[in-house]
C-alpha positions in Angstrom: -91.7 42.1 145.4 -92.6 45.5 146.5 -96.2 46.5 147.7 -96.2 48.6 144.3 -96.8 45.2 141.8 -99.7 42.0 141.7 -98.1 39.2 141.5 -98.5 39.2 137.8 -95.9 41.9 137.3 -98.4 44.6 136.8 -98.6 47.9 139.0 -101.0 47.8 141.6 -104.2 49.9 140.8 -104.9 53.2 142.8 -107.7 53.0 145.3 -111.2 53.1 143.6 -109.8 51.3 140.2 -111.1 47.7 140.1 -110.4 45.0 136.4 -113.7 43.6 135.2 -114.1 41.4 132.1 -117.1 42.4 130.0 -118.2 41.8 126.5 -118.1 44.1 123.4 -119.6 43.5 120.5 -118.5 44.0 117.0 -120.1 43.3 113.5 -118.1 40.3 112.0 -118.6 42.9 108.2 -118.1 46.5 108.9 -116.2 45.6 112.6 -118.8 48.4 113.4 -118.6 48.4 117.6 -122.8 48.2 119.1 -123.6 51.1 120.9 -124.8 54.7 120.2 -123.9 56.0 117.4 -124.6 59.4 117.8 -122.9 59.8 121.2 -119.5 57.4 120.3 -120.2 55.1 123.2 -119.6 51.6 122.6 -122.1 49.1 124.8 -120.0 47.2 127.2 -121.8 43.4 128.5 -121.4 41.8 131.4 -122.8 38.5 130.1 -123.1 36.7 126.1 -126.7 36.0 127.0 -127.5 39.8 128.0 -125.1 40.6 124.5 -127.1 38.9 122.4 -130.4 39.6 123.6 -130.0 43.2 123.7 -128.5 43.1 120.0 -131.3 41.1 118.7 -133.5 43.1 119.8 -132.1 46.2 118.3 -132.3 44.1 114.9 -128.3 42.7 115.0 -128.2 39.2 114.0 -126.5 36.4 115.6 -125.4 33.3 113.9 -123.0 30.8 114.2 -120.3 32.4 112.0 -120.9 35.7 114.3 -122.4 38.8 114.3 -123.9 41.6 112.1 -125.4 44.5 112.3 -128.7 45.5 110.8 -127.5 46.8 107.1 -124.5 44.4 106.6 -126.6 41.4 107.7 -129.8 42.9 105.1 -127.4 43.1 102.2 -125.7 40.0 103.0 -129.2 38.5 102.8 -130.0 40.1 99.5 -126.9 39.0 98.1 -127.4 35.3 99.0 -131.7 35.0 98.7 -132.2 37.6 96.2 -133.8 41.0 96.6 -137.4 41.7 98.2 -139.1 44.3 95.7 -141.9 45.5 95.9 -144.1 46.7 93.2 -143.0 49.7 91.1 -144.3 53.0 92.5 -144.6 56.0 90.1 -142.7 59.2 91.2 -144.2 62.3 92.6 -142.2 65.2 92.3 -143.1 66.5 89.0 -140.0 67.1 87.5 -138.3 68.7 90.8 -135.4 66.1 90.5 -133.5 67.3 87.4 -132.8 63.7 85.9 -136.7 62.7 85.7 -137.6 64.9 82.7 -140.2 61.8 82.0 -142.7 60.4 84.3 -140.5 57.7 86.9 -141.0 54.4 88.7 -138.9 54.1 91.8 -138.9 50.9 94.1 -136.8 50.1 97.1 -135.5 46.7 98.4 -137.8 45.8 102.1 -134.0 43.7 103.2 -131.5 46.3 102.2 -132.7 49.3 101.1 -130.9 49.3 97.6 -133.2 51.3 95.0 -133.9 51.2 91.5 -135.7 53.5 89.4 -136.8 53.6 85.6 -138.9 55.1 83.1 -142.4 54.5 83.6 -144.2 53.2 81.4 -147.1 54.5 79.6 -149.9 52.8 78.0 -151.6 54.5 75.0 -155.3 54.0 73.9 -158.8 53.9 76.1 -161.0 51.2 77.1 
């Protein structure tokens, strides 16, 4: 075997290069990698204890069929408990939205964010 190969048939590395196992993490929905979103840069671990803690933290959920990130693990939660809606709110923009030529109630879901909106409704006569 030349000085060229490991012993595992691979080429050698070049000076400075070194193999390290880390841990990535993936949502088990979307296969959304965690990291920073903004800048592309997936979040590499050097530990499952560090993993989890940090995704936790940043709102990720980890169970024993895997993990999720924030929105797929909301929805999924809607979709098996049932919605978290608050009270209806009346809308406030007057007619600035094209579709609400009549007075609107809006609410939005506190797990998931899904909205709904209707007509409000009115109430004729004093007290």
């Amino acid at each position: 075997m030349s000085d060229d190969a490991t012993t595992s048939g691979e080429p050698a590395l070049p000076a400075g290069f070194t193999v390290e196992t880390c841990i990535v993490v993936a949502c088990r929905t979307c296969q959304r990698a965690y990291g920073d979103e903004e800048e592309g840069v997936t979040v590499h671990f050097s530990g499952l204890d560090d993993a989890a803690r940090t995704i936790t933290a940043a709102g990720w959920w980890v169970t024993q069929q895997g993990t999720q990130c924030y929105d797929c693990a909301a929805s999924e939660a809607c979709a098996t408990l049932g919605h978290a809606w608050p009270d209806w709110a009346l809308c406030r923009c007057e007619g600035r939205i094209p579709a609400h030529v009549q007075q609107m109630e809006f609410r939005t879901c506190a797990g998931c964010g899904e909205q709904e909106e209707r007509r409000a409704h009115t109430t004729t006569g004093g007290a």
